[in-house]
mmCIF file of the N, C-alpha and C atoms, coordinates in Angstrom:
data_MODEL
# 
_entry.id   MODEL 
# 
loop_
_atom_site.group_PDB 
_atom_site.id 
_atom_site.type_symbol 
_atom_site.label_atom_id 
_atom_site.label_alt_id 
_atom_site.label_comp_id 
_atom_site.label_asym_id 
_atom_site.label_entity_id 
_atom_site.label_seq_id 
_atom_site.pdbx_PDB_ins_code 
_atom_site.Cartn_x 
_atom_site.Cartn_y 
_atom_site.Cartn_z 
_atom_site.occupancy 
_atom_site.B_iso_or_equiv 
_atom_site.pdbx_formal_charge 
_atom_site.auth_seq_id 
_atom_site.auth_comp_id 
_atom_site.auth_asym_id 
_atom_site.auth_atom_id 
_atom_site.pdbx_PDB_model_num 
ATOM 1   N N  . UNK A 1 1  ? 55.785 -40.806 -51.591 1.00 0.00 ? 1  UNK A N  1 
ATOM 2   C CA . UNK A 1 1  ? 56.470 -39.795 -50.858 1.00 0.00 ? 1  UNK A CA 1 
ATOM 3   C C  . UNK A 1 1  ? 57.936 -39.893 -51.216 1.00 0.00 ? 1  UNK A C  1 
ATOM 4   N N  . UNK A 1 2  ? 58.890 -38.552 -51.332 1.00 0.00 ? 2  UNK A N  1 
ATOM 5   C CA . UNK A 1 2  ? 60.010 -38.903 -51.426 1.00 0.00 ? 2  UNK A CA 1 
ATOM 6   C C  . UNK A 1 2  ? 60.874 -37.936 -50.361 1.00 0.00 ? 2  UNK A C  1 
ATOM 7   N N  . UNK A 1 3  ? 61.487 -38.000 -49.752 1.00 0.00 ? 3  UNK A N  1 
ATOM 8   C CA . UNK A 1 3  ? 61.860 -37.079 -48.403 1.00 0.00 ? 3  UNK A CA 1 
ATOM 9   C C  . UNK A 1 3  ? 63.558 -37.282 -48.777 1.00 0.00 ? 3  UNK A C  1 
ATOM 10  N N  . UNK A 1 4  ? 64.259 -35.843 -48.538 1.00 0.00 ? 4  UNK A N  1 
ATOM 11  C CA . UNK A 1 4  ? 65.609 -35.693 -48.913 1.00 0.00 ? 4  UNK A CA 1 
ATOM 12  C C  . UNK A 1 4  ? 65.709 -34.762 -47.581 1.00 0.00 ? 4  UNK A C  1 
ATOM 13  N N  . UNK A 1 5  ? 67.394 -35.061 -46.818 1.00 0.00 ? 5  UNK A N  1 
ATOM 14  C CA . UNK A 1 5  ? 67.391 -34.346 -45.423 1.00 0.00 ? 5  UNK A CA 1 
ATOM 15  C C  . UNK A 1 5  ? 68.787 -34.404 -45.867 1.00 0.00 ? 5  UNK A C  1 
ATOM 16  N N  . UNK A 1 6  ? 69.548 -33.305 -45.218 1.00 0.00 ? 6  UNK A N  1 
ATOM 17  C CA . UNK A 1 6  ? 70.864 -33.176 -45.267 1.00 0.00 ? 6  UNK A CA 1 
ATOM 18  C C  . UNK A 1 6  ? 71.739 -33.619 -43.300 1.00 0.00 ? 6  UNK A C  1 
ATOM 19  N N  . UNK A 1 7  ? 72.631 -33.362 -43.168 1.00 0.00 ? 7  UNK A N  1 
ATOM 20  C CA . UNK A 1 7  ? 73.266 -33.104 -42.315 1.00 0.00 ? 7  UNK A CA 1 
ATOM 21  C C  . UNK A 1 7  ? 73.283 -32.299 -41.796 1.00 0.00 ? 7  UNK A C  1 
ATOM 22  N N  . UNK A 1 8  ? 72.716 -32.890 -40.158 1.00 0.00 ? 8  UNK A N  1 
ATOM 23  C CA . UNK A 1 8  ? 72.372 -31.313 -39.014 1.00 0.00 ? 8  UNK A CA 1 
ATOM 24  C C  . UNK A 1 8  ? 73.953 -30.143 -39.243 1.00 0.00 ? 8  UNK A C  1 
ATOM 25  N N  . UNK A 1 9  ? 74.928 -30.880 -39.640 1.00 0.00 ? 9  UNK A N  1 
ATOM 26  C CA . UNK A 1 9  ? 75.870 -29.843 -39.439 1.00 0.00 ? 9  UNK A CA 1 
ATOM 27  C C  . UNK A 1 9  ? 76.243 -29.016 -40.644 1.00 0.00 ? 9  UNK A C  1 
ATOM 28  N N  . UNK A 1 10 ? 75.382 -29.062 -41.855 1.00 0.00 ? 10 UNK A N  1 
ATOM 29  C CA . UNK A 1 10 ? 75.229 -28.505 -43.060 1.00 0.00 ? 10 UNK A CA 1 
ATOM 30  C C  . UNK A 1 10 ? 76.971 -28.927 -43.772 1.00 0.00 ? 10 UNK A C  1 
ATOM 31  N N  . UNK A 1 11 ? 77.069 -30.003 -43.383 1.00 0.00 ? 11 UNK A N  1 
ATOM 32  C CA . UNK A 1 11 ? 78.189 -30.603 -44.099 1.00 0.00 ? 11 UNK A CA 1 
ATOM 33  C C  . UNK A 1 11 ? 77.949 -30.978 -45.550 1.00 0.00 ? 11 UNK A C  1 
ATOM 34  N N  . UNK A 1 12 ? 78.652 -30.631 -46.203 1.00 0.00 ? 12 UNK A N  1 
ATOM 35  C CA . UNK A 1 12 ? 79.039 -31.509 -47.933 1.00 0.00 ? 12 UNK A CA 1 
ATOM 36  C C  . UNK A 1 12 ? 78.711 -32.922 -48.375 1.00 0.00 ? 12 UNK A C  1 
ATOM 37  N N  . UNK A 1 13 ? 78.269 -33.474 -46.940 1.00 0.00 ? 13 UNK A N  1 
ATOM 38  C CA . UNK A 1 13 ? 78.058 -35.331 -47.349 1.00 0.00 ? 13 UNK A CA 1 
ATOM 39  C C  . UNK A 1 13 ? 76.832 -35.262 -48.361 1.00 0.00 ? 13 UNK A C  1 
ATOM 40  N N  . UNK A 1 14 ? 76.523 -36.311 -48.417 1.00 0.00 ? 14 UNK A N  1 
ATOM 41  C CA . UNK A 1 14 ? 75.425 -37.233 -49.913 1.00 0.00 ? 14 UNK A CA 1 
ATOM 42  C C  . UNK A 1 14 ? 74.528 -36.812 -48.718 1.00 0.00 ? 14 UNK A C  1 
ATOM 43  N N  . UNK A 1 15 ? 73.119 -36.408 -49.262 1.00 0.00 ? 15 UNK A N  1 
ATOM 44  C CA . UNK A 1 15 ? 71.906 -36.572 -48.979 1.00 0.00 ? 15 UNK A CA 1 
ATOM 45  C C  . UNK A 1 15 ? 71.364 -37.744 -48.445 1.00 0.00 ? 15 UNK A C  1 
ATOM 46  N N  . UNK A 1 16 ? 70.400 -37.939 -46.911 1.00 0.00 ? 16 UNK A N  1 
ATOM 47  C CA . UNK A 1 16 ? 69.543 -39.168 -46.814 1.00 0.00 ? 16 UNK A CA 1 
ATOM 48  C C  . UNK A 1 16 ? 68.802 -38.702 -47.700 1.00 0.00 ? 16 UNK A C  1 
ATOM 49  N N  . UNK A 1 17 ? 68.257 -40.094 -48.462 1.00 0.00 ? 17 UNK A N  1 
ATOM 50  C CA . UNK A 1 17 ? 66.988 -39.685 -49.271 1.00 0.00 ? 17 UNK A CA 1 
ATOM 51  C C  . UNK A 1 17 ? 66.230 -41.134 -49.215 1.00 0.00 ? 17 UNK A C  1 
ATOM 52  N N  . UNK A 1 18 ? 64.384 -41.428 -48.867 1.00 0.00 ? 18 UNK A N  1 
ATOM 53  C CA . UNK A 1 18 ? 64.044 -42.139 -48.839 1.00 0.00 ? 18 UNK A CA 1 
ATOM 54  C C  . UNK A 1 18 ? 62.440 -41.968 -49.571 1.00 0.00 ? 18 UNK A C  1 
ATOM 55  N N  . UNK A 1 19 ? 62.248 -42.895 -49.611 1.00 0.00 ? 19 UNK A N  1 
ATOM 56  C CA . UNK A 1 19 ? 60.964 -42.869 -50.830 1.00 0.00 ? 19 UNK A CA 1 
ATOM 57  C C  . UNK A 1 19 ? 59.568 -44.082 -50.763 1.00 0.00 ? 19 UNK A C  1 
ATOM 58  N N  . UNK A 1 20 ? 58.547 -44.162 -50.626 1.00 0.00 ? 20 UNK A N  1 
ATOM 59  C CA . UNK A 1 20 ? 57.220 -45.225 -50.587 1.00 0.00 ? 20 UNK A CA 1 
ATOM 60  C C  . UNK A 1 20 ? 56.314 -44.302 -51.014 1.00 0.00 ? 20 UNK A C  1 
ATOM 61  N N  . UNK A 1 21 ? 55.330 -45.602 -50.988 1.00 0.00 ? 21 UNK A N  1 
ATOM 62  C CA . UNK A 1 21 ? 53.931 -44.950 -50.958 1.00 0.00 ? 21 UNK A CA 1 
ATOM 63  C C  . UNK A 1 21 ? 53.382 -44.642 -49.887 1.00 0.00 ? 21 UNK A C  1 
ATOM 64  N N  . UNK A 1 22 ? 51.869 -43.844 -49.125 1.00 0.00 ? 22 UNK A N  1 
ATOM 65  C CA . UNK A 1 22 ? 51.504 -43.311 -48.206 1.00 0.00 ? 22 UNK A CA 1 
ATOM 66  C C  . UNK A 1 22 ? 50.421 -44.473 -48.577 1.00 0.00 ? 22 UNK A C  1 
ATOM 67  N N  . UNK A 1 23 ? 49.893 -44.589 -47.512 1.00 0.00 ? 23 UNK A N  1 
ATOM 68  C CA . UNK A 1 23 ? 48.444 -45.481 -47.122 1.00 0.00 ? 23 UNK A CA 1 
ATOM 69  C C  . UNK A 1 23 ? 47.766 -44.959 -46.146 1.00 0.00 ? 23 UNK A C  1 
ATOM 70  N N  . UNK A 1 24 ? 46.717 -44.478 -47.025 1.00 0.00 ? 24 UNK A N  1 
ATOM 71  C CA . UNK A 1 24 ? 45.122 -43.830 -46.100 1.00 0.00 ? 24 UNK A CA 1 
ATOM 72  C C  . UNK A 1 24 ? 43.866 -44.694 -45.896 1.00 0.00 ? 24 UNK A C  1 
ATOM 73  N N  . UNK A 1 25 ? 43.734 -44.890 -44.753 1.00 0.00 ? 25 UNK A N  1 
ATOM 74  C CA . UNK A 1 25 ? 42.110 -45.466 -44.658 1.00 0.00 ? 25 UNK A CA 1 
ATOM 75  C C  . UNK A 1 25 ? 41.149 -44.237 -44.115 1.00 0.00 ? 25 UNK A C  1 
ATOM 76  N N  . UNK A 1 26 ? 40.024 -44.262 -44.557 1.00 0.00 ? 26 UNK A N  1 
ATOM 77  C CA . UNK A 1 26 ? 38.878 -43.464 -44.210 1.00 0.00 ? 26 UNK A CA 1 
ATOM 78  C C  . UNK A 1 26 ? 37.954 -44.190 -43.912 1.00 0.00 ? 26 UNK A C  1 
ATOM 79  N N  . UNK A 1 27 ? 37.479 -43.219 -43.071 1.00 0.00 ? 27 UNK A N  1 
ATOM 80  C CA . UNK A 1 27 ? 35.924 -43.973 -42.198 1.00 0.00 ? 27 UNK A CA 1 
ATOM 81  C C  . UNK A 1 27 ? 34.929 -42.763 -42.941 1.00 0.00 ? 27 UNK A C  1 
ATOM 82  N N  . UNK A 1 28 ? 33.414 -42.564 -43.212 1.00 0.00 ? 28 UNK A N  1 
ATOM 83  C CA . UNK A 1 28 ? 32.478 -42.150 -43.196 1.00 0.00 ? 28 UNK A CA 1 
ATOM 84  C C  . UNK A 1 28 ? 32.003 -42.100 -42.101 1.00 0.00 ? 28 UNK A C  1 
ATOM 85  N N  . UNK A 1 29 ? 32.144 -40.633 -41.195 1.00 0.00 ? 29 UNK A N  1 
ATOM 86  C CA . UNK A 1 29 ? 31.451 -40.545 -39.809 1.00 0.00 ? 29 UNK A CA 1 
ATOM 87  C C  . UNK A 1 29 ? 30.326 -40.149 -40.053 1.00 0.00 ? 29 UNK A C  1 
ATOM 88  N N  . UNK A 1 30 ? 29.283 -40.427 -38.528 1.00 0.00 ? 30 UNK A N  1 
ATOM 89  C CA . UNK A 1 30 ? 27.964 -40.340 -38.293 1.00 0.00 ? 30 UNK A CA 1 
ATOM 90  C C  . UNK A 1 30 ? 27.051 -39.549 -38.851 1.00 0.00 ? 30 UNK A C  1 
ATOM 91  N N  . UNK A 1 31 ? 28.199 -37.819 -38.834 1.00 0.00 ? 31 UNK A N  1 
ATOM 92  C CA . UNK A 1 31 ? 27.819 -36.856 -39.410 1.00 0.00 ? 31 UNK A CA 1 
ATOM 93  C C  . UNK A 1 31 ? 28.097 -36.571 -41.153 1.00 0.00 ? 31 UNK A C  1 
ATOM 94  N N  . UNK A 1 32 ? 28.279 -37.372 -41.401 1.00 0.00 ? 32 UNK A N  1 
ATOM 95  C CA . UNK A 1 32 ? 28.806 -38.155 -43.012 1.00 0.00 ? 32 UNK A CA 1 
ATOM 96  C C  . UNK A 1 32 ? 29.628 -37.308 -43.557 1.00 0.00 ? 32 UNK A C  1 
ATOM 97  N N  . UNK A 1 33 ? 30.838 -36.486 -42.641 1.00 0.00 ? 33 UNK A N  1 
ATOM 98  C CA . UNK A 1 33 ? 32.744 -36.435 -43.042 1.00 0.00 ? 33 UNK A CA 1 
ATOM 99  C C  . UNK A 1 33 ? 32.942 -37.307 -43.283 1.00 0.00 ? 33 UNK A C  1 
ATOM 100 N N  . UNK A 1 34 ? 34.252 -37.223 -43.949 1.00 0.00 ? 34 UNK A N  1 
ATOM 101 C CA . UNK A 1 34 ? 35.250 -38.263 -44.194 1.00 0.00 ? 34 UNK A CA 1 
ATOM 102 C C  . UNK A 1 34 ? 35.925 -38.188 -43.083 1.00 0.00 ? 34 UNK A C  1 
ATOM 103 N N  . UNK A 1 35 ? 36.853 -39.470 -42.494 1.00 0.00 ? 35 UNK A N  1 
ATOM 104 C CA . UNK A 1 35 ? 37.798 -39.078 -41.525 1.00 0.00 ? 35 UNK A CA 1 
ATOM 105 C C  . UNK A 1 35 ? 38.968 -39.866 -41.578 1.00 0.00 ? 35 UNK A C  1 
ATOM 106 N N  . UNK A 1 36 ? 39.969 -39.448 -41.419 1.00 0.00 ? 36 UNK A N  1 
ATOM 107 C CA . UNK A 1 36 ? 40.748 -40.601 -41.819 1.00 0.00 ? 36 UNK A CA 1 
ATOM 108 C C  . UNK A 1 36 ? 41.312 -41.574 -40.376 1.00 0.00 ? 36 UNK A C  1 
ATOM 109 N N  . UNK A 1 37 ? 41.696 -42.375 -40.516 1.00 0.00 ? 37 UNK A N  1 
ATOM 110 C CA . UNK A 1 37 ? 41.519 -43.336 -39.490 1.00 0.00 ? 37 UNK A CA 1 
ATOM 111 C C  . UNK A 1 37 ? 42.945 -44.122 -39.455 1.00 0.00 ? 37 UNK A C  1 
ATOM 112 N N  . UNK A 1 38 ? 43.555 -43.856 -40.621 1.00 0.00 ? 38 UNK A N  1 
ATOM 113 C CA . UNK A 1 38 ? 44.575 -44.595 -40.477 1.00 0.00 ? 38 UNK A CA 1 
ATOM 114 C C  . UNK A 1 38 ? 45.733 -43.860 -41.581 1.00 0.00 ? 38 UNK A C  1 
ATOM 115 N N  . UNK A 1 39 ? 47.333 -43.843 -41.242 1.00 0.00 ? 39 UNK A N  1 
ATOM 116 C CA . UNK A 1 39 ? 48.050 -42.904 -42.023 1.00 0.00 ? 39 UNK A CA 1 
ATOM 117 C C  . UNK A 1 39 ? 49.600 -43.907 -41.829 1.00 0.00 ? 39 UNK A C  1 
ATOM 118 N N  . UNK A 1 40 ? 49.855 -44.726 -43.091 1.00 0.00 ? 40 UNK A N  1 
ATOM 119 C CA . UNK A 1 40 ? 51.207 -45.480 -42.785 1.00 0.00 ? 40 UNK A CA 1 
ATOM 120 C C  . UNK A 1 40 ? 52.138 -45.300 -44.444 1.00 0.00 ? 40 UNK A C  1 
ATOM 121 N N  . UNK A 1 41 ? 53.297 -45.060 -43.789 1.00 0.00 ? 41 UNK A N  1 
ATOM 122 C CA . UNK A 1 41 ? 54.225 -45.129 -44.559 1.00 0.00 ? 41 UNK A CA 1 
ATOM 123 C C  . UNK A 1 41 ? 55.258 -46.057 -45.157 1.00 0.00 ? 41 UNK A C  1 
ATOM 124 N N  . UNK A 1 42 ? 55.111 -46.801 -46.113 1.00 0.00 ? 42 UNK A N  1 
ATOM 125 C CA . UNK A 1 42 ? 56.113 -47.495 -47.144 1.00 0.00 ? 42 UNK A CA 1 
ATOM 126 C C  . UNK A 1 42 ? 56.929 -46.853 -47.416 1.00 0.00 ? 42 UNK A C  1 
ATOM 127 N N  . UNK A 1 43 ? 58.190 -47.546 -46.599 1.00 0.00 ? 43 UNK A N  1 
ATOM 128 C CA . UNK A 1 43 ? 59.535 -47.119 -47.318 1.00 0.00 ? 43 UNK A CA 1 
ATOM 129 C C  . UNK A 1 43 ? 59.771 -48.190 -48.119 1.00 0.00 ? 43 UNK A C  1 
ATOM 130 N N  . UNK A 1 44 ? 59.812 -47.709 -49.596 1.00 0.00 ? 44 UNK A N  1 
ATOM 131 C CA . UNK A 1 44 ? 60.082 -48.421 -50.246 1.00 0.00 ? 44 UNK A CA 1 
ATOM 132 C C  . UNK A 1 44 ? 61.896 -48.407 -51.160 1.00 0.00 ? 44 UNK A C  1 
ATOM 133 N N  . UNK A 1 45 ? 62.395 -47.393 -50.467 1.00 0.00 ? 45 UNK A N  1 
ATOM 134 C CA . UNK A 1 45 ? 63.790 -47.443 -50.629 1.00 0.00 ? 45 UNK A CA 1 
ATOM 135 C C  . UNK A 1 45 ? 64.284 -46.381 -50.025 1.00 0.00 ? 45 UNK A C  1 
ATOM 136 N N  . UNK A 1 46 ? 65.688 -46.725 -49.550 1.00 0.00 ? 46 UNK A N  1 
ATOM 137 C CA . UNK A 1 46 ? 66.360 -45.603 -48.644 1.00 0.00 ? 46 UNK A CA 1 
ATOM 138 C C  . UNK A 1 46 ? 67.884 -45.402 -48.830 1.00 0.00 ? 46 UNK A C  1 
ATOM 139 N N  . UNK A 1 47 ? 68.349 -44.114 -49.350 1.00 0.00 ? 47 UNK A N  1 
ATOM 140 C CA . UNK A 1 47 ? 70.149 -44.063 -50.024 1.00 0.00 ? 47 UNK A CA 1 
ATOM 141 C C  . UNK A 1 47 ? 70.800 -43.564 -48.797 1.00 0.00 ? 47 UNK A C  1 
ATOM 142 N N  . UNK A 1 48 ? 71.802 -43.838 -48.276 1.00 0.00 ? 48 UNK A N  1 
ATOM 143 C CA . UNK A 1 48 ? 72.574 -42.402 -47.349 1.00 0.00 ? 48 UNK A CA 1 
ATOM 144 C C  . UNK A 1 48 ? 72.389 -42.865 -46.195 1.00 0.00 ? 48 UNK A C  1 
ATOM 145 N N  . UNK A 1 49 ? 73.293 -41.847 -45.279 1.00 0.00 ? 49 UNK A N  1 
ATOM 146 C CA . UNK A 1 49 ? 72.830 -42.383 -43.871 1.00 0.00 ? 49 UNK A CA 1 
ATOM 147 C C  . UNK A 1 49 ? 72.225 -41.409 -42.900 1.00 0.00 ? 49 UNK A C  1 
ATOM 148 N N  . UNK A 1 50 ? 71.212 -41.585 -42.161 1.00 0.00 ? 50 UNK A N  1 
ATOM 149 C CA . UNK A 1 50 ? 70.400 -40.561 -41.596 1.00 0.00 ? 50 UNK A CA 1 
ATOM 150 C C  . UNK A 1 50 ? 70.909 -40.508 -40.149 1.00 0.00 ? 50 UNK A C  1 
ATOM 151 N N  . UNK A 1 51 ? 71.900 -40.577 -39.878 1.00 0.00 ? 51 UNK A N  1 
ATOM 152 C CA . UNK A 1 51 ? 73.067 -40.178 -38.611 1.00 0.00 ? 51 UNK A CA 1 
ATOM 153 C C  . UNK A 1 51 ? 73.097 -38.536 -38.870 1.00 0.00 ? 51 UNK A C  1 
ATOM 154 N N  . UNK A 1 52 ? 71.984 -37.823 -37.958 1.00 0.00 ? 52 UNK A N  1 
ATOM 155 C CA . UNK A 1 52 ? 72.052 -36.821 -37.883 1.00 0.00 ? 52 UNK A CA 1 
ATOM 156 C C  . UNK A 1 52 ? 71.415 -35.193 -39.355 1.00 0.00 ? 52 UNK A C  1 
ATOM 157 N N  . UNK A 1 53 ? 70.615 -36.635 -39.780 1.00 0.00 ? 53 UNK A N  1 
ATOM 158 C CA . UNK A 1 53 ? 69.880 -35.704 -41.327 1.00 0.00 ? 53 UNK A CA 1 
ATOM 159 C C  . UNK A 1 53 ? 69.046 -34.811 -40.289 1.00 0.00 ? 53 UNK A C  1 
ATOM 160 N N  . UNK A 1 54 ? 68.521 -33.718 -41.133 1.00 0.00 ? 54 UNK A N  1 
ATOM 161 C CA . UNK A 1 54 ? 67.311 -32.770 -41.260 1.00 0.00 ? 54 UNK A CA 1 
ATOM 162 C C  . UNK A 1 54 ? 66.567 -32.566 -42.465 1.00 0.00 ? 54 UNK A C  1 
ATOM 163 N N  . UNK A 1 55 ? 65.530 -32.409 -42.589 1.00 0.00 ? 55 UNK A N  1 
ATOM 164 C CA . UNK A 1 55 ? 64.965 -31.379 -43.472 1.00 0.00 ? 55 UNK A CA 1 
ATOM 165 C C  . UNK A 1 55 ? 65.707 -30.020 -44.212 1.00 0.00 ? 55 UNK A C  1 
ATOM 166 N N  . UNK A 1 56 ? 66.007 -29.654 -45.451 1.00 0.00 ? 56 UNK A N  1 
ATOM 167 C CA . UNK A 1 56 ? 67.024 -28.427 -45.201 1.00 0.00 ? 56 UNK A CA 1 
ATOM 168 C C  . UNK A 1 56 ? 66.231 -27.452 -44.920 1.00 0.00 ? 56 UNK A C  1 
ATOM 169 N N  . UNK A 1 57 ? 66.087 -26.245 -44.900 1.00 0.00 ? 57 UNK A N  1 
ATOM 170 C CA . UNK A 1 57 ? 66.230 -25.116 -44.028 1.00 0.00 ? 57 UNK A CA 1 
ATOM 171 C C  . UNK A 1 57 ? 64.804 -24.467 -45.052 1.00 0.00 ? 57 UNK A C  1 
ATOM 172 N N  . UNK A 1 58 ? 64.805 -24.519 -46.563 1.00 0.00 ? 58 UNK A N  1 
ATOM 173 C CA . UNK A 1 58 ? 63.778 -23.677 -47.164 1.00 0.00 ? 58 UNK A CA 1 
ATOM 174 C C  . UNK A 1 58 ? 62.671 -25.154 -47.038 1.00 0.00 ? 58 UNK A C  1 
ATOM 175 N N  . UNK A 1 59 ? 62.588 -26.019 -46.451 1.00 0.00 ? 59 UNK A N  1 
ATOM 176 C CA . UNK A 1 59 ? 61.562 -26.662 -46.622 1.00 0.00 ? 59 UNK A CA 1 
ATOM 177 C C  . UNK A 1 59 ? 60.951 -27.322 -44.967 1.00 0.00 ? 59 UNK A C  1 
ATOM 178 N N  . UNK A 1 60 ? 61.753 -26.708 -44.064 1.00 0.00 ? 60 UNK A N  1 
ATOM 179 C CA . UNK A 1 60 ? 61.669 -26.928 -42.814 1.00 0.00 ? 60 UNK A CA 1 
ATOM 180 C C  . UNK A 1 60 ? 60.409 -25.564 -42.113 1.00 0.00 ? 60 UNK A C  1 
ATOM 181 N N  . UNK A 1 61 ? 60.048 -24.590 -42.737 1.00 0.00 ? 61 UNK A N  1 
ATOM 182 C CA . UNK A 1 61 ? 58.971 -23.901 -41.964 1.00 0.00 ? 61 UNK A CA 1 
ATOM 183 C C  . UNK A 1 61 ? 58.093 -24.239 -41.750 1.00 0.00 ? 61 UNK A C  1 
# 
């Protein structure tokens, strides 16, 4: 995953930007779906400071 958020006040500062891998576990239910059972995130590095980041605006709908 790599996630980039700006400043709620659409200020000029550097981008938070942080980055890992995702970790899925699945179960095989009764009715033999898949389901997932478990959903965790590795941050495996993080630039900037997220004092007030967002999502920007074309990727926030």
């Amino acid at each position: 995953m790599w996630f980039v958020a700006v400043s709620g006040d659409g200020g000029s500062g550097a981008p938070y930007v942080l980055g890992g891998p995702y970790d899925w576990e699945f179960r095989r239910g009764a009715d033999g779906r898949w389901l997932l059972v478990r959903q965790r995130l590795g941050v495996w590095w993080s630039d900037g400071d997220d004092d007030g980041a967002r999502a920007p605006e074309a990727f926030s709908r």
